[in-house]
N, C-alpha and C positions, 0 to 999 in steps of 0.2 A: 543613847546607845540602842542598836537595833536589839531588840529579842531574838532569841532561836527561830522561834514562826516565822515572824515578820522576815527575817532574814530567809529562812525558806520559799517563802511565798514571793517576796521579790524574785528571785531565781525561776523558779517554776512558770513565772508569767509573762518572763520570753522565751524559757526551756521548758516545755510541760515533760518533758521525757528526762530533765537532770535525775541524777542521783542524790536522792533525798538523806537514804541512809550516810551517804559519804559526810553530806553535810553536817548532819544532826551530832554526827560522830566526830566531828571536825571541832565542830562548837564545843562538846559539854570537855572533848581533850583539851582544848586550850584553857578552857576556864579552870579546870582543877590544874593544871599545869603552872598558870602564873598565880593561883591561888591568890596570897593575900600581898600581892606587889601591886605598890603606888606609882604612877608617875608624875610627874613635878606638879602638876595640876592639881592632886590630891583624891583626881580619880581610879578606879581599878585598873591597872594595868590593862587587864583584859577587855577594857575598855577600846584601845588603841585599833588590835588586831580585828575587832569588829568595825571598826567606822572604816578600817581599809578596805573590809571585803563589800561593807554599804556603796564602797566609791564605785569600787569594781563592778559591782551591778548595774552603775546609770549605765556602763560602758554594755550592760549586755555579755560580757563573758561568760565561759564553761565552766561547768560545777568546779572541774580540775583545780583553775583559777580562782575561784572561790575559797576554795577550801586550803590552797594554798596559802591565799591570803589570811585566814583564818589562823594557820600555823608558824606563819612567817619566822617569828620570834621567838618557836619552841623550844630550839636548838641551843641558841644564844643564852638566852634569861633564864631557861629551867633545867631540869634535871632528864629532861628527853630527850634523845639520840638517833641520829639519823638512822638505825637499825631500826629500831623503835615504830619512826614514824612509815617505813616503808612498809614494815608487816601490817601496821596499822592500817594507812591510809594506799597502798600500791606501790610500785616504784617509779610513776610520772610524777603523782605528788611528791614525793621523796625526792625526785631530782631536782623540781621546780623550788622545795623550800631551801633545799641544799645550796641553789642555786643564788635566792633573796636572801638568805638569813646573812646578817652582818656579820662581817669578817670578823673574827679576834682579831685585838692591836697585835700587830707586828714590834719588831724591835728595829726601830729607827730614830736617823739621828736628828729629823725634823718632821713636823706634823704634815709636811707637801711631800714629804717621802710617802710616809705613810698613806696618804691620801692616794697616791700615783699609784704605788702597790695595790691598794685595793681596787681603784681603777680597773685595774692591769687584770684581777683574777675574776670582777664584775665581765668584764666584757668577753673573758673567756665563757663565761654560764650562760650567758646573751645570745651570745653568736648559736650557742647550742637548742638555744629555745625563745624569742625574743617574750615571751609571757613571763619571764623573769624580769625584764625592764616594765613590763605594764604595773607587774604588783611592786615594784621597787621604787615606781616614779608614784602610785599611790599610797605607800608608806612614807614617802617624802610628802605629798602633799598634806594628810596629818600630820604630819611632825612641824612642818610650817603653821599652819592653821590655830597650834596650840605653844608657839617655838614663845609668847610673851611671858608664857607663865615658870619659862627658866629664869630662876635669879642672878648667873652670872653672866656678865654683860659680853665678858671676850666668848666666851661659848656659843649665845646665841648669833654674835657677828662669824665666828667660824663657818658655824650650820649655815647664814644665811652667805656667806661666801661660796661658797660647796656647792649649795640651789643655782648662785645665779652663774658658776662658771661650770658645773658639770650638768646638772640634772633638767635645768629649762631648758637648754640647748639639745639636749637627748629627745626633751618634747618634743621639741620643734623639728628633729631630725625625722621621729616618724609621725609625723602632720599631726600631735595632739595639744591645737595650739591653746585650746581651753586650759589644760592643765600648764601649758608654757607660760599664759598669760597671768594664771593666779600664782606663779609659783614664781614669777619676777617681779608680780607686785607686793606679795608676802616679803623676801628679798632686799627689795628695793626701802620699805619700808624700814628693815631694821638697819638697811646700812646706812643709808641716807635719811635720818630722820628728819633733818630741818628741812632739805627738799621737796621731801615729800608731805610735808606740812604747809611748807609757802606754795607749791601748786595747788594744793586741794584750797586754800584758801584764793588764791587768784580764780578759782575756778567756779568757788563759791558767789564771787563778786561780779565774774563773768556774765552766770546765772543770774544773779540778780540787776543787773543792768538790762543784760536784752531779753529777756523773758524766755519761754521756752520758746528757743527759736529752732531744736529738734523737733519738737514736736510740730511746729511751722514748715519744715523745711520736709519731714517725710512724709506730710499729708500732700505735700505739692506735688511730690516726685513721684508719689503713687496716683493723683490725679493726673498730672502729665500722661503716664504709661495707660492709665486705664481708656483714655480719650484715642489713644490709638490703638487699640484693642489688645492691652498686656495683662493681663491678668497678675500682679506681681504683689508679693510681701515685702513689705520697705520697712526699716527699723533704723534707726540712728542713737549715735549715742554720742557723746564728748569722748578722746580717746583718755585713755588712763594714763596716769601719772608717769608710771616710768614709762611711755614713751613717749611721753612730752617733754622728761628730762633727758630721753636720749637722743631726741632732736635737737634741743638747745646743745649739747654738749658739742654735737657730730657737725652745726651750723654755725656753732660757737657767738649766739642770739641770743636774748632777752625771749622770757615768755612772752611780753607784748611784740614782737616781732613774729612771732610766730602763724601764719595767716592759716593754717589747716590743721582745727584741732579738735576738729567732728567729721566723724565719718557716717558712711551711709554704708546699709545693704539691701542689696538688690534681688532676689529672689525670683526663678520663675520655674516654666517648667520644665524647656527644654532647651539643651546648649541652644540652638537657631532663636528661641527668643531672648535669650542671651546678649547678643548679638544685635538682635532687634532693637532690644534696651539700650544700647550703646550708642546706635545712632541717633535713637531720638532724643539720648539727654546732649551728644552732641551738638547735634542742629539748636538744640535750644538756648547752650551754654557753650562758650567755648573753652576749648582743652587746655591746661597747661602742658608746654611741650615738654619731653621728657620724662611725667610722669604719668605715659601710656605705658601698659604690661598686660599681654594676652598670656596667661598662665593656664587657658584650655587649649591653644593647640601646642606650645609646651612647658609643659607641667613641671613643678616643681620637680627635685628629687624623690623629698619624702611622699611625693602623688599628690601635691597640695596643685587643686585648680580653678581658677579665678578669671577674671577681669576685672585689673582696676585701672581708673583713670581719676583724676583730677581737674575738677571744672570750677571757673572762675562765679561764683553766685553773685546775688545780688549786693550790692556794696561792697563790690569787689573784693568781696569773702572766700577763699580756697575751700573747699569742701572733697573730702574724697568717695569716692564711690567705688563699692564691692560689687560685683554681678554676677551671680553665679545659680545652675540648678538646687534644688531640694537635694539630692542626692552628692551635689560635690557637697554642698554645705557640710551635713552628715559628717561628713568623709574628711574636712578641713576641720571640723571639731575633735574629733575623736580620733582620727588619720586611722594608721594601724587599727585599734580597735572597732570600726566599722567592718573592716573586710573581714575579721574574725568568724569565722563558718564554726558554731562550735560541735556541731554534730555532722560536717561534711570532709573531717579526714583532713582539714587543711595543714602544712606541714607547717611547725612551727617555729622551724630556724630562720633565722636572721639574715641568711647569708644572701638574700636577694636584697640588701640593703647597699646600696654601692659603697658608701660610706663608713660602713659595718666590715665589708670587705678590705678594702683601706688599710682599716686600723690593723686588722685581723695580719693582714699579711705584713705591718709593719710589726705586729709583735712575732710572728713564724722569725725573722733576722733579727731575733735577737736583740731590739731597743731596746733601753732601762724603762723602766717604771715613769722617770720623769721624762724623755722625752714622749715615750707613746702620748702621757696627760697631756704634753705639751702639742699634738699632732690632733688631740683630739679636741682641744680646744677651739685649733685653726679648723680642721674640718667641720666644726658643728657651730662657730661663730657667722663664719664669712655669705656673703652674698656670693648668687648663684650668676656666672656667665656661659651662655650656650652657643657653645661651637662646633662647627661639624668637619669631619676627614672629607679627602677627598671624593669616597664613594656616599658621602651627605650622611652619614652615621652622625648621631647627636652626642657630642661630649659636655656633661655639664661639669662646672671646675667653680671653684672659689673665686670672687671675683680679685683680681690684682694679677692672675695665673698667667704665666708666661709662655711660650710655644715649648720650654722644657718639662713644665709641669701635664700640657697636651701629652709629648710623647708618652712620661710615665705613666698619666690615664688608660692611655690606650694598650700599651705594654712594655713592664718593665725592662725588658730586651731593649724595646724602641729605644727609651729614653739612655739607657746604656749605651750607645751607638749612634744617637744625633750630633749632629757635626751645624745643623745650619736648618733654616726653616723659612718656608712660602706662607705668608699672609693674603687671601685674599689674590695667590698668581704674583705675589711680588714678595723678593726675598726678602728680610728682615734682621736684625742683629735678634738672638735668642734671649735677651731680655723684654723685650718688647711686652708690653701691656695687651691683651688680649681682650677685645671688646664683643658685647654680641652680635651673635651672627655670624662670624668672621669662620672662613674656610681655610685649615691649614692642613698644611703638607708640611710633614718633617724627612728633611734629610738626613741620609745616615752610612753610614761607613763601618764596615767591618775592625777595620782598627782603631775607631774610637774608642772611650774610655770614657766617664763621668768626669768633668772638668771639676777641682775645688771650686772654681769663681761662681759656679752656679748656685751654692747654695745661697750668697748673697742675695739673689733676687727669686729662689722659687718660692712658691707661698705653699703649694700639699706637701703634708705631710707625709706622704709617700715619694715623692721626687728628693727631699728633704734624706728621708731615711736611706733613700737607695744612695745618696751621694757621700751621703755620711758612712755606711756601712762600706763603697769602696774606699774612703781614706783608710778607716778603721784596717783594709786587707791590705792596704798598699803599706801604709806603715810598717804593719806586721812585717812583712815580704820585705822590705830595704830594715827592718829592724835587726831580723833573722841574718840577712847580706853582711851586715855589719859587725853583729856581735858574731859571725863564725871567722872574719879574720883578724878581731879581737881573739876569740880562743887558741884560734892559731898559730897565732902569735905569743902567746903564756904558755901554749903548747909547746915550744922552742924552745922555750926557757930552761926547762924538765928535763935534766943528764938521762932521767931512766926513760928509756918506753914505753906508752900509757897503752894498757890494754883497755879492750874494750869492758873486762869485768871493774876496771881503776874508776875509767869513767861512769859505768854503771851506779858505781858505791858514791860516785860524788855526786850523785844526783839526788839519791839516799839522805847524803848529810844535808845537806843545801833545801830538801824537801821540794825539790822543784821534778815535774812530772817526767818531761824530755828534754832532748836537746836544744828542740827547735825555742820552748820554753826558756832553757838557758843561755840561749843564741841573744835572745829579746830582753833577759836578764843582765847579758854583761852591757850591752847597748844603750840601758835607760841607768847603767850603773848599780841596782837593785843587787846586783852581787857583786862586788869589790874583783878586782884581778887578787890581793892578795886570797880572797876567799875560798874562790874558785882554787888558790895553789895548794892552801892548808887541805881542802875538801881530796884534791886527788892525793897529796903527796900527806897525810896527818899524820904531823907530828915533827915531823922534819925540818921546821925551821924553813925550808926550802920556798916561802910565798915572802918571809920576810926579806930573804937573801933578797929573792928575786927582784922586786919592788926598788930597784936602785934610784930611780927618777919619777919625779913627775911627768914628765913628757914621755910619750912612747916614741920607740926611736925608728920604726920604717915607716914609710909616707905608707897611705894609703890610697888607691884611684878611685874616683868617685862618679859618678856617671847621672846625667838627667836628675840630679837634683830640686825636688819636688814643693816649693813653699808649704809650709804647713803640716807636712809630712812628716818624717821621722830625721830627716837631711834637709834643716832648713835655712836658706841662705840672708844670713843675717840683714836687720833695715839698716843697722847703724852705718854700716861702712859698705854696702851692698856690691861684695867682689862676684869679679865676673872673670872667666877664664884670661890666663896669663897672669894674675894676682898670686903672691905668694899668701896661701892661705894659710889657716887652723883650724882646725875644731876647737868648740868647747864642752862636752861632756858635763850636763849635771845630773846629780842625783835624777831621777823618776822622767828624766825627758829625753829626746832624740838628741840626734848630733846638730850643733850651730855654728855655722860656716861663717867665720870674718877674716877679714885682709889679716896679712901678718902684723902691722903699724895700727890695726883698729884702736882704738882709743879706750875702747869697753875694757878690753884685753887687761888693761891697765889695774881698772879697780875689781876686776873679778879675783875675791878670794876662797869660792868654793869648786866650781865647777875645776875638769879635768883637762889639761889640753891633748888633743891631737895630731901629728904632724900629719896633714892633707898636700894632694895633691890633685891636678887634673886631669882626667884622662883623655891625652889625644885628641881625640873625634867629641870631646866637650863643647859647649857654644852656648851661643843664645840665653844672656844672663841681663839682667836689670842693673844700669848704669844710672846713679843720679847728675843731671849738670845744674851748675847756678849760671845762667847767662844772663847777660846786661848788655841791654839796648837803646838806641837813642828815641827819644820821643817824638819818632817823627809818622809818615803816615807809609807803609810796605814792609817797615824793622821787624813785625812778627812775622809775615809770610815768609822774607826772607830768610830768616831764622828758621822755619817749617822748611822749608824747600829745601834748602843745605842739608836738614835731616833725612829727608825724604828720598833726595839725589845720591845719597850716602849709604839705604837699606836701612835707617834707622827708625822704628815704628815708637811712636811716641805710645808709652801708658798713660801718661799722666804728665799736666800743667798745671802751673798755681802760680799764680803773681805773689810773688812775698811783699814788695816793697815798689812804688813808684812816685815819680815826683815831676817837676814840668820838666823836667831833661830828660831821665832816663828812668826804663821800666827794669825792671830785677825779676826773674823767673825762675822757678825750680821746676823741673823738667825731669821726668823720667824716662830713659829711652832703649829699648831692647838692642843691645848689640851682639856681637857673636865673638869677640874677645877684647883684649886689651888694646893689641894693634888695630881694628877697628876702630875704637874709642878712640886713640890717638889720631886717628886722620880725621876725623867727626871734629875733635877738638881743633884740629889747626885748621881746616877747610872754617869752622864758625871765626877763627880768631882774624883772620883775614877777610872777612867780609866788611864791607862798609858798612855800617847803621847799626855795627853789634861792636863793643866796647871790650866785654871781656865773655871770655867762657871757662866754666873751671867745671872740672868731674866735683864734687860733695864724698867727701869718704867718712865725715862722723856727722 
């Protein structure tokens, strides 16, 4: 453990101008503070919050920072108080510990709740200062470093859970890949022990078979360069375990399969020799294609910048190669914490983090706890694809990102309003895979809307949220539609005239806020019709009377019925306009629309029925057909055509069943009502080469 000095004197000797007194003052608080507390090790507690602020110095940070570090824990473990520590130590310090100290447990109903929750108020103290993720990502890396000497085995796999899905990822978001790297081999270690035991031992065997062949390999590479006049620092190393087992997993290989499993670095002085380096181990070695990446003309997210490529070495050995200045280097170790100016007024929020941004605006609407974890996982996991608009602006996106995930990038409006998308000057279906490089143009239209089917395929977490959060409105909005001609209807019922102070007081009883509230209540069932009668009419008997049937007895008109939604038109028997329909009403969900003969209908003993009906100008509904074909060679096309020639847009095909005579198809096909289906059907059943065709209603 550092001493008070020694800890001063580290500080002082990239800051001769820090605040000495803050520090000195910072130390002897904490240590009378956690006094005589252990931690699992058997050392001083006060042990811990010093080897953070030790970390914090390789990085070079501000006294602030330090002394933060120094208090981290004050809050939490002792009898100190944020009041306390701001008279004491400022109100920066005060913000910054307020900001790392660990949350008190929450009350939830599973430890991933919990976990998301504190996510959730982590990233709010983040976005305000990002010097709270520096001292919070070095309180994790001690807490790894010493996580062997916890005796219960599910705890330390929790902790090492948490590292490798929240905290390395965070490294690696703002370039500090040092700590990403120890903080998933710490990780990797305790969840995967045998892996990480059978690598280090093939690696060991490795080693002793070919000798140091790193240290063979980076004397060559730095004689090469020096022969053409490079002046360069060459280092090699074997790469580390877990990403040797995250290759085999990702290749789904044999470690003896694995042909690149030392890297090189490259070092010089200036991007152009960079450059230089590049062609010469070129021409000497040839490339493996596709694992070229010029990371200096553009740069990571986090500012991370490189060159690397992959050359085939002697006995046809893969070897990878890093290339980069002294100053990216720097800068790819520590990321963030190299640009840290601590005496030049730099601002210290977060919000130039695009990433950071992201999140930030997915918790402004309102996500849960568990999806934002869930949004931050994808943002801080995925590989990076770089694509530009059409005035050549660079959008970088997770790799798998679709042209919908582009718009939202660029703005959430966009992505609200896309209708359709140019790839590269050719249009494209809006699922489409997004590779680099690639120039898109989104199409857009004022009365678009966010489609449900998108979330199937978008990967950010902000395209994600915005899609989700319009079902969430749209819901509401046909919830509201529904349950007011529910009330309207029990409103009918009621000899007396309901005033507006009757329905006030039922709102009272019911504890429900407003109307619109109890609109959304009688709709998901949440409030009973008889409830709603007692709440306006108590006492009266008048909700029992009323209540004569299960069934309500005037149809209702239903319009643009939305899968998914609050009005969703059932798979089993999938009615399409001209079908005598129903609802079925259960506890806590929207209304589900099936044929009056649906089969379901049958064994439901909870749910409520509805009498539904169509409205007029209704259309365009999902028909399933079974057709049977002979096994000859044009039976599908002509099957396709007949639909086609008909306006009928196939969703979806599936072979069920085929044999050497005839093929069996389930077929889903958009029609615009029943008498359409009907001529669909008779036009297939008269065709030659097609056997039978029948609609599917369970």
């Amino acid at each position: 453990m550092l001493r008070q000095y020694e800890l001063v004197e580290r500080v002082k000797s990239y800051d001769p101008d820090a605040d000495e007194d803050l520090l000195n003052r910072a130390y002897v608080f904490s240590m009378k503070a956690h006094g005589s507390q252990l931690r699992a090790s058997g050392d001083p507690y006060f042990s811990h919050p010093i080897e953070v602020a030790g970390i914090l110095t390789d990085l070079k940070l501000d006294d602030e920072t330090i002394a933060t570090a120094i208090l981290h824990d004050t809050i939490e473990d002792t009898v100190a108080t944020p009041e306390q520590i701001e008279r004491m130590f400022g109100a920066n310090v005060a913000r910054l510990v307020d900001g790392v100290t660990k949350l008190s447990r929450i009350e939830a109903q599973t430890e991933s709740e919990r976990a998301a929750e504190n996510f959730r108020k982590f990233l709010l103290a983040m976005s305000d200062d990002i010097r709270v993720l520096l001292v919070k990502l070095a309180d994790r890396l001690h807490n790894m470093r010493t996580l062997h000497h916890i005796s219960n085995p599910d705890k330390r796999r929790r902790i090492a859970r948490e590292t490798m899905d929240i905290y390395a990822p965070l490294a690696e978001r703002i370039g500090m890949y040092e700590f990403m790297n120890e903080l998933q081999e710490l990780a990797f270690r305790e969840l995967e022990p045998e892996a990480y035991a059978s690598i280090i031992k093939r690696q060991e065997q490795l080693r002793a078979g070919g000798g140091d062949m790193v240290a063979r390999i980076t004397s060559g590479l730095k004689l090469l360069l020096s022969r053409e006049g490079i002046e360069a620092e060459v280092t090699g190393r074997e790469k580390r375990p877990f990403s040797i087992w995250r290759k085999m997993q990702e290749r789904h290989i044999a470690f003896e399969q694995l042909s690149d499993i030392m890297a090189f670095r490259v070092i010089v002085d200036d991007a152009e020799d960079c450059y230089r380096a590049l062609g010469i181990i070129h021409r000497r070695w040839p490339m493996v294609p596709g694992r070229f990446k010029d990371f200096i003309s553009t740069p990571k997210r986090n500012g991370y910048r490189s060159i690397h490529t992959t050359v085939i070495h002697s006995d046809q050995m893969r070897i990878e190669i890093q290339i980069r200045t002294q100053r990216m280097h720097r800068e790819n170790e520590i990321g963030l914490a190299a640009h840290w100016a601590y005496k030049q007024g730099v601002n210290g929020t977060g919000s130039h983090y695009p990433w950071l941004s992201d999140l930030l605006e997915i918790l402004e609407h309102g996500a849960s706890p568990e999806e934002l974890l869930e949004h931050a996982k994808l943002a801080m996991y995925q590989d990076t694809v770089f694509c530009f608009t059409p005035k050549g602006e660079l959008i970088q996106l997770p790799r798998g990102s679709t042209p919908v995930d582009f718009a939202y990038a660029v703005h959430t409006d966009l992505g609200d309003t896309t209708v359709g998308a140019k790839v590269n000057g050719r249009v494209v279906p809006l699922r489409t895979r997004l590779q680099n490089g690639d120039q898109v143009e989104i199409l857009r239209s004022k009365a678009q809307e966010p489609d449900t089917a998108w979330e199937a395929y978008v990967v950010t977490g902000k395209a994600r949220s915005a899609i989700r959060r319009h079902v969430r409105h749209k819901e509401r909005d046909q919830l509201i539609e529904m349950g007011l001609k529910l009330y309207d209807e029990i409103a009918a019922r009621v000899t007396t005239p309901l005033s507006e102070s009757a329905v006030d007081s039922a709102l009272k009883r019911l504890k429900i806020a407003d109307r619109e509230s109890l609109f959304v209540a009688l709709a998901q069932q949440t409030v009973t019709d008889e409830a709603l009668l007692d709440a306006l009419i108590p006492g009266t008997g008048e909700g029992k009377r009323a209540i004569k049937s299960k069934h309500q007895q005037s149809a209702i008109s239903i319009k643009g019925l939305t899968p998914g939604m609050a009005f969703q038109l059932a798979d089993c028997c999938h009615p399409i306009p001209g079908d005598r329909i129903v609802g079925l009403r259960r506890p806590g969900q929207g209304i589900e629309v099936h044929t009056i003969d649906c089969t379901t209908l049958e064994r439901e003993t909870e749910g409520e029925w509805l009498d539904l009906a169509w409205s007029p100008e209704s259309d365009n509904a999902v028909a399933r057909l079974q057709i049977i074909v002979v096994n000859e060679p044009g039976s599908l096309a002509k099957m396709t055509t007949i639909l086609a020639d008909h306006g009928a847009n196939i969703v979806n095909i599936h072979l069920r069943h085929r044999d050497r005579s005839f093929h069996t198809f389930s077929v889903d096909v958009e029609v615009d009502n029943l008498a359409h289906l009907t001529n669909i059907l008779a036009a297939l059943r008269a065709a030659q080469g097609i056997t039978s065709a029948d609609r599917v209603k369970a």
